[in-house]
C-alpha positions in Angstrom: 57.2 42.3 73.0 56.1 45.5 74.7 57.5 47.3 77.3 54.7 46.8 79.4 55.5 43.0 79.0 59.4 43.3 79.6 61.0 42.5 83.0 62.0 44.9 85.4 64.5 47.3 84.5 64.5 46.0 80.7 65.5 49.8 79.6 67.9 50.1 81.9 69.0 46.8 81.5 69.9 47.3 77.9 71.5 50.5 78.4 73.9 49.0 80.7 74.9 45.8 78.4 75.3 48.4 75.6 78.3 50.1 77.3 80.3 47.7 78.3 83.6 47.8 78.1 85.3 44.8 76.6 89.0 44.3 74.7 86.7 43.7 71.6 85.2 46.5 71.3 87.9 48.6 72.3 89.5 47.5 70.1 87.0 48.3 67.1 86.0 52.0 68.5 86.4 54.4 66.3 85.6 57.2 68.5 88.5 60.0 68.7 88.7 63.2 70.6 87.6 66.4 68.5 89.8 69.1 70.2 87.9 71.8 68.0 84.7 71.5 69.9 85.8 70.2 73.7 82.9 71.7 75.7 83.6 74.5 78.3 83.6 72.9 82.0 81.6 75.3 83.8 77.3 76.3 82.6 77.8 80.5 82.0 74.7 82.5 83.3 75.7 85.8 81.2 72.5 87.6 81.9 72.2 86.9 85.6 74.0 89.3 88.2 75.6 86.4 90.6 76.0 86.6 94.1 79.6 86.1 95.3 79.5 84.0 98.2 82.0 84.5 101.7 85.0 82.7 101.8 86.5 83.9 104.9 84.6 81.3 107.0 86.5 80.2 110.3 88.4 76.7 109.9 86.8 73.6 110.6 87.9 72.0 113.2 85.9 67.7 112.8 88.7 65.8 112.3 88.2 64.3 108.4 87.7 60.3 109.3 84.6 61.4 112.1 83.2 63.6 109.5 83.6 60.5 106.9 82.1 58.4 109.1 78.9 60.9 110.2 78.2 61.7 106.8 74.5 60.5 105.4 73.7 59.3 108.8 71.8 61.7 110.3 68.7 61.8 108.8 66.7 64.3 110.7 65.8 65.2 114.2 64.3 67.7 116.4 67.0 70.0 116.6 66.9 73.2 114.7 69.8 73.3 111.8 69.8 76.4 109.3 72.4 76.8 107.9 73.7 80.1 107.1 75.2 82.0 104.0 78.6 81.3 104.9 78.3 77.9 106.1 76.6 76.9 102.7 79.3 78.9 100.9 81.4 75.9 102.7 79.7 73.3 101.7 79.4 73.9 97.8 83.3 75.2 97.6 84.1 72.2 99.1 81.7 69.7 97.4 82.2 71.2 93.7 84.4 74.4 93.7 88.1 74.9 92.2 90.6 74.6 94.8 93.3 75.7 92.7 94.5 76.7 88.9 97.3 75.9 86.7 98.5 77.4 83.5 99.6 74.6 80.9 102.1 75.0 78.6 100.0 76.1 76.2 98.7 79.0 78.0 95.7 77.2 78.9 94.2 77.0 82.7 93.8 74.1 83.8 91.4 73.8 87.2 91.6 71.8 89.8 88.1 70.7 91.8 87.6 69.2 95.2 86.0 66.1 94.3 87.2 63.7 91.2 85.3 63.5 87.8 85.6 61.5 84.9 88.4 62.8 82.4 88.4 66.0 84.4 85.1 67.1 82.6 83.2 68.1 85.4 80.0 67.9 84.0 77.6 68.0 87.1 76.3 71.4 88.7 74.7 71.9 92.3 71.7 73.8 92.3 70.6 75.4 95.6 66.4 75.3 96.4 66.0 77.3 99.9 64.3 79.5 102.4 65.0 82.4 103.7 68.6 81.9 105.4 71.1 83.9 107.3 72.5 86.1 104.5 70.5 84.8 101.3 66.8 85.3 100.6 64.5 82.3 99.6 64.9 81.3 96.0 66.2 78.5 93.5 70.1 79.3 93.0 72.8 78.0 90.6 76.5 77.1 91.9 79.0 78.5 89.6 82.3 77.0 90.5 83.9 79.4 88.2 83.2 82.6 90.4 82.3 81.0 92.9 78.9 82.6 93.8 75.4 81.7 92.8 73.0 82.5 90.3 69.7 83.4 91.2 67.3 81.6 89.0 63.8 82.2 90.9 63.1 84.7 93.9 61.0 83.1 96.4 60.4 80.0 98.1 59.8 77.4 96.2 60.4 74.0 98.6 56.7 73.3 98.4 57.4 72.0 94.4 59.9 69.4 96.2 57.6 68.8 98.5 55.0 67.9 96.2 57.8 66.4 93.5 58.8 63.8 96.0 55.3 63.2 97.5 55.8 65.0 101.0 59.5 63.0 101.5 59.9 64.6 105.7 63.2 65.1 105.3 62.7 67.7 102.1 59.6 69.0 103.5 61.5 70.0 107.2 64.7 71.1 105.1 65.6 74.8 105.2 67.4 73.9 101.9 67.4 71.2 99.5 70.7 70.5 97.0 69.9 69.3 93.9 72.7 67.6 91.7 72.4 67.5 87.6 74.3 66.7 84.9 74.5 68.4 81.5 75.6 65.5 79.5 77.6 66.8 76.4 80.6 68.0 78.7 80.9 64.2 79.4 80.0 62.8 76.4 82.6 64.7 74.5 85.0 61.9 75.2 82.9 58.8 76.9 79.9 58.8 74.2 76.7 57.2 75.8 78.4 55.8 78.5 78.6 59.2 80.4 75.3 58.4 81.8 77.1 56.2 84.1 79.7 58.9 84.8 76.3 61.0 85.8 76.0 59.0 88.7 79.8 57.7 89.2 80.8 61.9 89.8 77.5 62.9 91.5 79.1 60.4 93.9 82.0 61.5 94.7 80.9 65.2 95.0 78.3 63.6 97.3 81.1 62.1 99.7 82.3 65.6 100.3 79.0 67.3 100.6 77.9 64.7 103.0 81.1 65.0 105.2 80.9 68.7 105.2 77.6 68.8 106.0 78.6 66.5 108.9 81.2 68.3 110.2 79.0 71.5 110.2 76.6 69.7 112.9 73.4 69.9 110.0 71.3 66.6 109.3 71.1 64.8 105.6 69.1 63.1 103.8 69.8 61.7 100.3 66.9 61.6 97.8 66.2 59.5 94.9 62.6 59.5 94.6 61.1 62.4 92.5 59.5 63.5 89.9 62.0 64.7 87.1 60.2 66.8 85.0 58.8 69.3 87.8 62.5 69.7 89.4 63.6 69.9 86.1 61.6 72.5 85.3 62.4 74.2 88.4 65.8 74.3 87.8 65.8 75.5 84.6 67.1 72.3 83.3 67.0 71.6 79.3 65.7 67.9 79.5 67.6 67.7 75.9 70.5 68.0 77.3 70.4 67.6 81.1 69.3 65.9 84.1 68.6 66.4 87.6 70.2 63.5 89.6 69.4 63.4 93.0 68.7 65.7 96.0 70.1 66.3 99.5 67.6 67.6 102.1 70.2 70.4 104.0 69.2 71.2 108.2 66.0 70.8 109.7 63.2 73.3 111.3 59.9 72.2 112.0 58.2 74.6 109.7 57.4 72.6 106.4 56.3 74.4 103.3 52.6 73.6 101.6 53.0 71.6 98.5 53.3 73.7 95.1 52.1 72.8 91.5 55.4 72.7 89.4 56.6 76.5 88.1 56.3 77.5 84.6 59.7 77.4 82.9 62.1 80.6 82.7 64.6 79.2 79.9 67.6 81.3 81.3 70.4 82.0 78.2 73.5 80.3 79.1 76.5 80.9 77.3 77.1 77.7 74.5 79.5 75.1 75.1 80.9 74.3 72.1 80.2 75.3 68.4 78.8 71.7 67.9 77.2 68.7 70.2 76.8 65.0 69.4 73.9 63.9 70.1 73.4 60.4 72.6 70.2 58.8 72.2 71.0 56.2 74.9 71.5 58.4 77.3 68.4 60.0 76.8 66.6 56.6 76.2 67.4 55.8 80.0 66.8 58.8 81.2 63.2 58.5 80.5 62.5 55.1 80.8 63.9 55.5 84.9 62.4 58.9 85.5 58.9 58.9 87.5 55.8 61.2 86.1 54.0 62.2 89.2 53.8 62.5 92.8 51.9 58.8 93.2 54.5 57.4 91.1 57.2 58.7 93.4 54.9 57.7 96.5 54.0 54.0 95.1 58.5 53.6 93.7 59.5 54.6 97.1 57.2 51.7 98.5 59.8 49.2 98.0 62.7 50.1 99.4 66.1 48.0 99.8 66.1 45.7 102.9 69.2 44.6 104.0 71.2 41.9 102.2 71.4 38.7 105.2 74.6 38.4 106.5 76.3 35.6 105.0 77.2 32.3 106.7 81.0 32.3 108.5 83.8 31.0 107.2 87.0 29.7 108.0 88.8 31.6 105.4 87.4 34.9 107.3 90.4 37.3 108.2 88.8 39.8 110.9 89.4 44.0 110.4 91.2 45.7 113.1 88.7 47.9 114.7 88.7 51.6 114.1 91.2 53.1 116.9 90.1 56.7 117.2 92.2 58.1 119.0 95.2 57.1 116.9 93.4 58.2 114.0 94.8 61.6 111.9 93.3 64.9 113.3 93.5 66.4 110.0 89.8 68.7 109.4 88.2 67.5 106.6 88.2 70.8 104.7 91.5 70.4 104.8 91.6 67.4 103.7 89.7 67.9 100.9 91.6 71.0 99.7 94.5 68.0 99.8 93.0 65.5 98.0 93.8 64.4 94.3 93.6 61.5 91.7 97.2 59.7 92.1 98.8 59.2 88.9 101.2 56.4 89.8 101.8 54.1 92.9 104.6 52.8 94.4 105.6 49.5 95.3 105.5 49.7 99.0 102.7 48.0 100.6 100.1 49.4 103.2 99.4 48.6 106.6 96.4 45.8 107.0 95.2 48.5 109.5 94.8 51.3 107.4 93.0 48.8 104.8 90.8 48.2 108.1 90.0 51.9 108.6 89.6 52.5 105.2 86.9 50.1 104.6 85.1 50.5 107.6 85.4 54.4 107.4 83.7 54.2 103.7 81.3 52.5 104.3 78.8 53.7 107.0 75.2 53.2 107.0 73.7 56.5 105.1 70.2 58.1 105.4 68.4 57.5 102.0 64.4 57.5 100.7 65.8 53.6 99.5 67.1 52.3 102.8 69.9 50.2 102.6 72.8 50.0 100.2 73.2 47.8 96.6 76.6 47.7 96.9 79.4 44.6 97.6 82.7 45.4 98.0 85.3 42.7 96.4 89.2 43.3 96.5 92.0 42.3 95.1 95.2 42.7 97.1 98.2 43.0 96.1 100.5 44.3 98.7 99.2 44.7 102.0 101.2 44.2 105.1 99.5 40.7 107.2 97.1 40.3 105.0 98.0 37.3 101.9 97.7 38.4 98.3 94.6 36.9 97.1 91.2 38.1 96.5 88.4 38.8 99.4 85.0 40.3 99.5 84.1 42.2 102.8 81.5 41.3 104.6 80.3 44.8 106.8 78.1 43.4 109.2 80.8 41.1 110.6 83.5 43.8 109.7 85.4 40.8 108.2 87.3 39.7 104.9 86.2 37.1 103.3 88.8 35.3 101.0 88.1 34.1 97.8 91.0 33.0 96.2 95.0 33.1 97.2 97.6 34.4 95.1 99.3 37.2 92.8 96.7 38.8 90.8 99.1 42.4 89.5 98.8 41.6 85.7 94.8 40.8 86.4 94.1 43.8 88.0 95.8 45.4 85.4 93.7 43.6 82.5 90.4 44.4 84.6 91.3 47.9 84.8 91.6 48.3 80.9 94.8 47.1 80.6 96.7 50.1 82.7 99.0 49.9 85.2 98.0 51.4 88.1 95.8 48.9 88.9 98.7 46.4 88.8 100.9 48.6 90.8 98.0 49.6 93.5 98.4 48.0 97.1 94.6 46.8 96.7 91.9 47.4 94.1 88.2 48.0 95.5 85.4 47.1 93.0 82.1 47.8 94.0 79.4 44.9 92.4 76.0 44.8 92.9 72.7 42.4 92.0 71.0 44.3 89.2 68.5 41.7 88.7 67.6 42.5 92.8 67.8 46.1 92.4 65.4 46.0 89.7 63.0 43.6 91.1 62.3 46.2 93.5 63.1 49.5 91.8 62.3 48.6 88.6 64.8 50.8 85.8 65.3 54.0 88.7 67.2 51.2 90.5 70.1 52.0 88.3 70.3 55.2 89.3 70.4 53.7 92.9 73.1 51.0 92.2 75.6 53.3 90.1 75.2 56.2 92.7 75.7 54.3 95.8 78.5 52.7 94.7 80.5 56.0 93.8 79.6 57.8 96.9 81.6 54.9 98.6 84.2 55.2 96.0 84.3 58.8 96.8 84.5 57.9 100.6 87.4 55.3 99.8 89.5 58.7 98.1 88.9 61.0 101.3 89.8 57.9 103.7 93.0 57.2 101.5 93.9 60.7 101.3 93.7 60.5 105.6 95.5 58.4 105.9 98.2 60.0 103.7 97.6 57.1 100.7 97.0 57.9 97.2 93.5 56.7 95.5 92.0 56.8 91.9 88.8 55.4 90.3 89.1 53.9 87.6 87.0 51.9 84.4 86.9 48.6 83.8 86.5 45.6 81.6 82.8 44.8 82.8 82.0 41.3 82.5 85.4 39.8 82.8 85.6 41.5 86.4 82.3 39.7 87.5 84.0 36.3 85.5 87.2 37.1 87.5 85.1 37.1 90.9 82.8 34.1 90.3 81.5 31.8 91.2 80.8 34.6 94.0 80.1 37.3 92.1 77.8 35.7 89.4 75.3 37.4 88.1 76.4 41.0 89.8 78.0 43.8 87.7 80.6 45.6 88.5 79.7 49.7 89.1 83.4 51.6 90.2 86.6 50.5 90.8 88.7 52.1 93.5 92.6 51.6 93.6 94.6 52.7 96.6 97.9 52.7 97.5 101.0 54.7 98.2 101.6 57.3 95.9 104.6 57.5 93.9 104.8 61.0 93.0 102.6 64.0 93.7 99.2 63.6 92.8 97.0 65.7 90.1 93.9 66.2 91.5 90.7 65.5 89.0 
């Protein structure tokens, strides 16, 4: 059968079945770690002169749960919002920069990022696609986390290619900068093979729960794309479609001046240093990289035709246990830059439970209505809770609209969570595990195989709102894998027929944490 005769999302369909994780076929990899050719963790321009970027700016003062809250939902506006040099400088430090370094035993330095990654790879890179700004002229810049300055790749203003790559989206065309997010696989793949394309999306996500609450807290509108045409930003970033991806964009500000659409650059093929003497190829990832990536403007025009309406709220129930609303006033005042230079990936929980109302905060706090080209979310929100002060053990799903927890089953569920979450403990010892499902088959009904992009990025930019929220409220979190279908068996009948996309566990941290 052809693909033209396959269902919706049959290519990204079978790239999702084919990296599951199960016991079986963990048990049967044969994959190991080849020390000799671990990839570097940051893309090395060595013949481009950067631009070091300020980082003297004055202190934020947003508390960290408004800016949480804000982020993604402001989507535009009337109000002129340019940001400048310095405030940008913010916003990428805080999003994707190194917040501190450590020397290992063996000599080694080991850096430590503001947002978490998968196996502390950190294998996605913001580009920077702007106008003429306070302090930096017009041009298409790279983010090096390592110097922390940026790249210049083109000189010039080049918003009119986004403008024509995402068919004249308003919020890109009235943005004094655009942020575009890629991935260069291989420093992922290293250790997760083809499954990194997941990981693509899963740490886009939580860099994108910073960025979005920075960007909040600096007063500027956002606006996250998913609708564009790969090959032209690709291009315009210098991107090697081999090897990398673009992921997503994030329209920056607002001024009413728009750019006029631009035919797509030619390429520049900047040298960047090499990564490691060898690379193992992923055919997968590339596989689902094409088959979800859109070839022109009227493909990105007709795709973003059907967007995600809002699931119905479901019927009540009398096992419904209602959230305590969001006090304010008795939240932490804690600025959210500081915050994030706080934040880490707990290694170990303790025993003790939480509070029902910081469980309350939490999930209301992670999960506000964002600004999108797709409308509403794909994601669902099932818990398992092991220790949390007036609320029984058991297992819930949380309904938003109603703000209330629905349970599913009562009981103990420690060595479950444990299984789910690949058999380690700190699922088990977490005060609640948060895994985020969604309808595939609805996503790609309407999306088609981009709508796995969708699904597997909105679910980690909650994840990476339930780590800052945790952190405020002076809680450990960590995201974690799991066992894929035996989470959606553990949640059904409810949760038949959805896969699971991130786990979240929170709780009370038993030591320090390591940020990754």
């Amino acid at each position: 059968m052809g693909e033209a005769a396959e269902r919706p999302g049959a290519a990204a369909r079978r790239y999702h079945n084919g990296t599951k994780h199960s016991a079986a076929k963990l048990q049967t990899d044969q994959h190991y770690l080849d020390w000799e050719i671990k990839p570097h963790p940051f893309k090395i321009y060595p013949t481009i002169e950067p631009i070091a970027l300020p980082r003297d700016g004055a202190p934020l003062t947003v508390p960290g749960f408004t800016a949480i809250s804000a982020s993604g939902a402001v989507a535009g506006g009337s109000t002129v919002a340019v940001p400048s040099l310095a405030v940008l400088a913010r916003i990428l430090q805080l999003s994707a920069g190194i917040t501190r370094t450590k020397v290992l035993p063996d000599g080694e330095e080991y850096y430590f990022r503001a947002a978490a990654c998968t196996g502390a790879l950190y294998h996605i890179d913001l580009y920077v696609i702007c106008a003429d700004l306070p302090g930096l002229a017009a041009g298409v810049y790279h983010f090096g986390p390592h110097n922390a300055a940026l790249h210049p790749l083109r000189r010039g203003d080049y918003r009119g290619v986004l403008v024509e790559a995402t068919a004249s989206e308003p919020a890109i065309a009235h943005a004094p900068v655009t942020i575009a997010c890629a991935s260069t696989y291989w420093r992922n793949a290293w250790k997760y093979q083809a499954r990194t394309y997941r990981h693509c999306f899963w740490d886009t996500g939580t860099i994108l729960a910073n960025l979005l609450a920075v960007s909040a807290a600096e007063r500027l509108p956002t606006r996250l794309g998913y609708g564009f045409v790969d090959d032209t930003v690709g291009t315009l970033l210098d991107l090697d479609p081999q090897r990398e991806a673009p992921l997503a964009l994030v329209a920056l500000g607002w001024q009413p001046s728009t750019p006029r659409p631009q035919p797509p650059p030619a390429p520049v093929h900047f040298e960047t240093a090499p990564l490691s003497s060898r690379e193992v190829d992923y055919p997968a990832i590339q596989a689902v990289q094409a088959a979800s990536s859109l070839a022109t403007p009227a493909d990105v025009a007709a795709w973003r035709t059907h967007t995600l309406a809002p699931s119905p709220a479901p019927a009540a129930s009398s096992a419904e246990v209602a959230l305590h609303a969001v006090d304010a006033a008795a939240l932490p005042t804690e600025s959210i830059d500081r915050l994030i230079l706080r934040r880490g990936s707990t290694r170990q929980f303790a025993p003790r439970p939480i509070a029902f109302e910081q469980l309350s905060t939490l999930l209301q706090v992670a999960t506000p209505a964002g600004a999108s080209d797709v409308g509403g979310s794909t994601s669902e929100l099932y818990l398992i809770v092991n220790a949390v002060e007036g609320l029984a053990p058991g297992t819930y799903v949380y309904q938003p609209d109603g703000k209330v927890l629905q349970r599913l089953r009562a009981g103990t569920f420690r060595r479950e969570a444990g299984f789910l979450g690949l058999g380690q403990e700190l699922p088990a010892d977490a005060a609640v595990d948060i895994y985020l499902l969604c309808d595939l088959d609805l996503v790609y009904g309407r999306l088609g195989n981009r709508g796995y992009r969708v699904a597997q990025l909105d679910a980690a930019l909650i994840g990476g709102r339930i780590y800052l929220a945790a952190y405020g409220l002076r809680l450990g979190a960590t995201g974690l894998t799991f066992f894929d279908d035996d989470v959606t068996e553990f949640f059904s009948p409810h949760a038949a027929g959805k896969s699971v996309m991130f786990l979240a566990a929170v709780g009370h941290g038993q030591r320090a944490p390591i940020h990754g």
